[in-house]
C-alpha positions as CSV (number, residue, x, y, z in Angstrom):
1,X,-42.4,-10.6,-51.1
2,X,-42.3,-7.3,-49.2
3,X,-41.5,-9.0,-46.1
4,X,-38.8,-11.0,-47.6
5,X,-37.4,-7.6,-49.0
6,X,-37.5,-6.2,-45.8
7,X,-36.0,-9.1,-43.7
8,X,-33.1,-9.0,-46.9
9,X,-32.3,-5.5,-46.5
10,X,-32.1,-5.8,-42.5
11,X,-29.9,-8.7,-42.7
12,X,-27.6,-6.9,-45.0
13,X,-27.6,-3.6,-42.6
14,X,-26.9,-5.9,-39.8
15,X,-23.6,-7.5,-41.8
16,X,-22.7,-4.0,-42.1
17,X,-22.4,-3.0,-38.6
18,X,-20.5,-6.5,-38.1
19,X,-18.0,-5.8,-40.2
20,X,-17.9,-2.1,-39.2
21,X,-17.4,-3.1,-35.7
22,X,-15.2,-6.3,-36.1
23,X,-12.3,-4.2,-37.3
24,X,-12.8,-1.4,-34.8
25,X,-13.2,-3.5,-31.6
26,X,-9.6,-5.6,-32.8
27,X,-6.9,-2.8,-31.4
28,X,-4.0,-3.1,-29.4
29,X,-5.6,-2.9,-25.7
30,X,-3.9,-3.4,-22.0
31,X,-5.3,-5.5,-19.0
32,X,-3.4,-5.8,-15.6
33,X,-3.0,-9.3,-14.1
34,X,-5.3,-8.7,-11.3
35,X,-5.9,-5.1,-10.3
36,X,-4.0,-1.9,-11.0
37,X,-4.2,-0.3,-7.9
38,X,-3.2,3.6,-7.3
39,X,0.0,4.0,-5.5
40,X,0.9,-0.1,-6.1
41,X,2.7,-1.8,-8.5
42,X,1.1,-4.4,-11.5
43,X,1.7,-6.4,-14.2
44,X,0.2,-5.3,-17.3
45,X,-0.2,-7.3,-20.4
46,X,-0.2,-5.7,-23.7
47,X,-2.6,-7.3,-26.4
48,X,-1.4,-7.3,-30.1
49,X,-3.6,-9.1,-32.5
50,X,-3.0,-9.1,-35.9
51,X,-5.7,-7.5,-38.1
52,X,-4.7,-8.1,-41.3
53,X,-5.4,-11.5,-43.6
54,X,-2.1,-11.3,-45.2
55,X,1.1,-9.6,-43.4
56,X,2.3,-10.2,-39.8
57,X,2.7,-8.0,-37.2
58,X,6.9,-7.6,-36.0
59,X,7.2,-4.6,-33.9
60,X,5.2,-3.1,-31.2
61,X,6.3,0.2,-29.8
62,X,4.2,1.3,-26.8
63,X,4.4,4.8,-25.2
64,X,4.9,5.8,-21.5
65,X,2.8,8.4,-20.1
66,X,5.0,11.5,-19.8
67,X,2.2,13.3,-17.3
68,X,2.4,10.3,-15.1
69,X,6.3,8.9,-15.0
70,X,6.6,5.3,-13.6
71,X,9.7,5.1,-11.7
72,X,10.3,1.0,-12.2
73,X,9.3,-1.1,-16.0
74,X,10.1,-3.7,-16.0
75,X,9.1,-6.0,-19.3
76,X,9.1,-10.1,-19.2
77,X,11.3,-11.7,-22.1
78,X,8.8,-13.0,-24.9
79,X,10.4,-15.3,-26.8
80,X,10.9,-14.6,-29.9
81,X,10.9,-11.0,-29.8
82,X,14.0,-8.3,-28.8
83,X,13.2,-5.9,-26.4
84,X,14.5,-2.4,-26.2
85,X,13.6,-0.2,-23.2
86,X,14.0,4.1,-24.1
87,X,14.7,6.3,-21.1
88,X,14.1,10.0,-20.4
89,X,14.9,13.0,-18.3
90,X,12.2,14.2,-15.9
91,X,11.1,17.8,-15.2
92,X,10.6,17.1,-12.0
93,X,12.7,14.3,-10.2
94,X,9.7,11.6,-8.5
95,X,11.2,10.3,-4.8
96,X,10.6,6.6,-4.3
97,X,11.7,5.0,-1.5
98,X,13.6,7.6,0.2
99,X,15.7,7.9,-3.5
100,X,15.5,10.7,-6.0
101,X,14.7,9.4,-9.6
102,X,15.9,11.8,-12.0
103,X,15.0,9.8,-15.3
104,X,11.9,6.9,-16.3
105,X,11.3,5.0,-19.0
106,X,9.4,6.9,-22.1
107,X,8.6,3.7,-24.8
108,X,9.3,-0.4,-25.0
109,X,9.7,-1.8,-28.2
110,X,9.6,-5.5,-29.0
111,X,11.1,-6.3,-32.7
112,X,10.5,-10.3,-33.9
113,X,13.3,-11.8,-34.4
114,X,12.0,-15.5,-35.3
115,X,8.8,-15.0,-34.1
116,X,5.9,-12.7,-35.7
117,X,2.2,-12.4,-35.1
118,X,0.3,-14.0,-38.1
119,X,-3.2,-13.4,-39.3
120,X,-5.6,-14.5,-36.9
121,X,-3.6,-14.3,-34.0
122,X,-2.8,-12.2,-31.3
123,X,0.5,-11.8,-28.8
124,X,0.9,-10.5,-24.9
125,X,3.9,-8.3,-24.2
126,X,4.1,-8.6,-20.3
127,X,5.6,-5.4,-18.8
128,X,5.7,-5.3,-14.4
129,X,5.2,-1.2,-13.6
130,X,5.0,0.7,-10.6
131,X,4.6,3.1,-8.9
132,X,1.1,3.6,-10.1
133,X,0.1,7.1,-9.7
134,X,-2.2,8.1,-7.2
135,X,-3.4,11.5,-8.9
136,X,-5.0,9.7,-11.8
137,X,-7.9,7.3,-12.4
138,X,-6.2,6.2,-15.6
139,X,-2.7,6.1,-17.5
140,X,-2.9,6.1,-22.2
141,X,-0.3,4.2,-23.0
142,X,-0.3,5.2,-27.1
143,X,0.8,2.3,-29.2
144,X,2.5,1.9,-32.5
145,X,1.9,-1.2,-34.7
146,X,3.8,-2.2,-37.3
147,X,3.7,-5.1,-40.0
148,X,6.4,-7.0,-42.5
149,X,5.0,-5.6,-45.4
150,X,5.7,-1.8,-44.0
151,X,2.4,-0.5,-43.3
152,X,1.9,0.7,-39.5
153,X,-0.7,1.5,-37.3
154,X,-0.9,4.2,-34.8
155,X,-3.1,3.3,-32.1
156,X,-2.5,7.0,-30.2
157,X,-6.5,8.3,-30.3
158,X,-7.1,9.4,-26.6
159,X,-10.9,8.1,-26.1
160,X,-13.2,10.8,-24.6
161,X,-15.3,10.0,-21.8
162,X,-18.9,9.8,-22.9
163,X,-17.9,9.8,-26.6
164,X,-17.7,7.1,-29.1
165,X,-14.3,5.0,-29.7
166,X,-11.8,6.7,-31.9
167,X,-10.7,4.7,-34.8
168,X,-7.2,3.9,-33.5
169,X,-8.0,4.2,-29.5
170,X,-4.6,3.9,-27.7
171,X,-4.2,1.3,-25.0
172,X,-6.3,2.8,-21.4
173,X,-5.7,0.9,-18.1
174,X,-8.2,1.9,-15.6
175,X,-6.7,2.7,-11.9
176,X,-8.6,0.8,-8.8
177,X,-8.6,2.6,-5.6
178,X,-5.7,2.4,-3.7
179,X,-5.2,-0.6,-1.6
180,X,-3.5,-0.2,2.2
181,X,-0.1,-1.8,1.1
182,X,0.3,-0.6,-2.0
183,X,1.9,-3.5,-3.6
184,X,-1.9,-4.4,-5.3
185,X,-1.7,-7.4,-3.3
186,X,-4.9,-7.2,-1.5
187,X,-6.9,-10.1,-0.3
188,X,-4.0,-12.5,-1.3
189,X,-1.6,-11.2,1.1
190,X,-4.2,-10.7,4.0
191,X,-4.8,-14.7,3.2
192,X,-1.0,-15.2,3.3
193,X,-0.5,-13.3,6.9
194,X,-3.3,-15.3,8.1
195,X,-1.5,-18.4,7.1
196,X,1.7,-16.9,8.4
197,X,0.3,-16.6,11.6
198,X,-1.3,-20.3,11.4
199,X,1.7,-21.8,10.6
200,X,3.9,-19.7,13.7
201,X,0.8,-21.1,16.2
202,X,0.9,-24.7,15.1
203,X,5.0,-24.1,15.4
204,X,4.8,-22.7,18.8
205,X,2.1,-25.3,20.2
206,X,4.6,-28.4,18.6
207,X,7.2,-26.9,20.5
208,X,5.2,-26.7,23.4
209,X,4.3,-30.4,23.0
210,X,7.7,-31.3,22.7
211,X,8.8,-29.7,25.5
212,X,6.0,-30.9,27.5
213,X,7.1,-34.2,26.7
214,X,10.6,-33.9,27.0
215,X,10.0,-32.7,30.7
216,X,7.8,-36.2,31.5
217,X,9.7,-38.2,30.0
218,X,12.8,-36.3,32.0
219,X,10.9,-36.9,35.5
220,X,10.8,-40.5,34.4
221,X,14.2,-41.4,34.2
222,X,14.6,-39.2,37.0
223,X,12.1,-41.4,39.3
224,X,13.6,-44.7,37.9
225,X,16.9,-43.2,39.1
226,X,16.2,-42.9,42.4
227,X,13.7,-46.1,42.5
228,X,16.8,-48.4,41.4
229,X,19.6,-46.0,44.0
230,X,16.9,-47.1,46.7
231,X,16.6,-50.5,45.8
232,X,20.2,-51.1,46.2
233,X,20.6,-48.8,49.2
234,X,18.0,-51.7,50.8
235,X,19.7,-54.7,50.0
236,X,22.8,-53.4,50.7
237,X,21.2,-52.4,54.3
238,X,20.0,-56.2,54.7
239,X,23.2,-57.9,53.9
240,X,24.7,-55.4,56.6
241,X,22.3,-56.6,58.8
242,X,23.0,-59.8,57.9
243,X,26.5,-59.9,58.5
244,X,26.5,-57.8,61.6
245,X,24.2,-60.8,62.8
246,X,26.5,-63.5,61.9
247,X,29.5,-61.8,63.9
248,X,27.6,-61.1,67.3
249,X,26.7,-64.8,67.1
250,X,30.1,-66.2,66.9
């Protein structure tokens, strides 16, 4: 009976933590397609899921870092959803490509219009973003949630390193080191030079071919030529001959 009392009370201690836990681990998080390298550009993906059992989530509002300005955002269409894109003034202009930019985008906002997240779901708001900065190891992106029966959630906790997870942690994306192009592209684009260059050898050797076999086939007709001009020259020659024959005789 003890033991059953015992194993009783653990099991209920252990539903606690679940559902402790469940709730806390279910925020609004951010993952890059591939890597997010410093100094490139990615595409990040912006989780939603819905956390409650009975409203639906309609507007996500996340937050650009203002320490680290990203001088291009650009968000993919979800459909469904209207997307409005805030800009703001800089302090300090950032130089990209040889161009000053003197303003970057501060918050995206996605508003369902016939589309909402229901309980037990979640949605991905794709944004493309870039320049990564190359001073940082990680950009907060703080988010606000909000559902159709007016409550809203502000996921804007900065998590501490070494500490345990806020309540409401806002979105982190971890920065890679930077890779040599700093487009993020990596081993993909050193695969597709080395099928560049494939593809300009196997061009240039077909040509090669061709040309070889152009010139034979030239050097044929070339020979039949003059086989066919040396024929004629030596029946011409004999009938001549022939003739020249004919005459003395008479």
């Amino acid at each position: 009976m003890k033991l059953s009392r015992i194993a009783l009370a653990g099991g209920v201690a252990a539903s606690t933590v679940l559902l402790i836990a469940g709730p806390a681990a279910a925020h609004v998080s951010v993952q890059p397609v591939g890597e997010a390298a410093k100094g490139g550009y990615a595409t990040l993906n912006f989780k939603v899921p819905n956390e409650r059992d009975q409203a639906s989530t309609v507007k996500l509002e996340v937050n650009f870092p203002a320490d680290h300005p990203l001088s291009s955002v650009t968000p993919q269409a979800v459909p469904g959803w209207d997307i409005k894109i805030d800009k703001s003034k800089l302090d300090k202009p950032l130089e990209v490509h040889g161009k000053k930019i003197t303003e970057a985008v501060s918050k995206v906002t996605w508003t369902a219009d016939d589309s909402e997240i229901a309980p037990g779901y979640f949605q991905q708001f794709p944004v493309s973003v870039g320049a990564l900065p190359e001073d940082a190891d990680q950009l907060v992106f703080k988010a606000i949630q909000t559902y159709d029966n007016k409550e809203v959630v502000r996921w804007i906790e900065e998590p501490t390193e070494g500490g345990e997870e806020p309540d409401s942690p806002a979105p982190v994306l971890k920065l890679s080191a930077a890779a040599d192009d700093h487009h993020g592209g990596g081993a993909a684009d050193d695969a597709k030079e080395g099928d560049d260059h494939k593809a300009a050898d196997t061009a240039a050797s077909t040509k090669e071919t061709h040309a070889a076999a152009s010139s034979s086939s030239s050097s044929d007709t070339t020979a039949r030529t003059l086989g066919i001009i040396g024929i004629v020259i030596g029946v011409a020659g004999v009938a001549f001959g022939v003739l020249a024959g004919r005459r003395r005789s008479a």
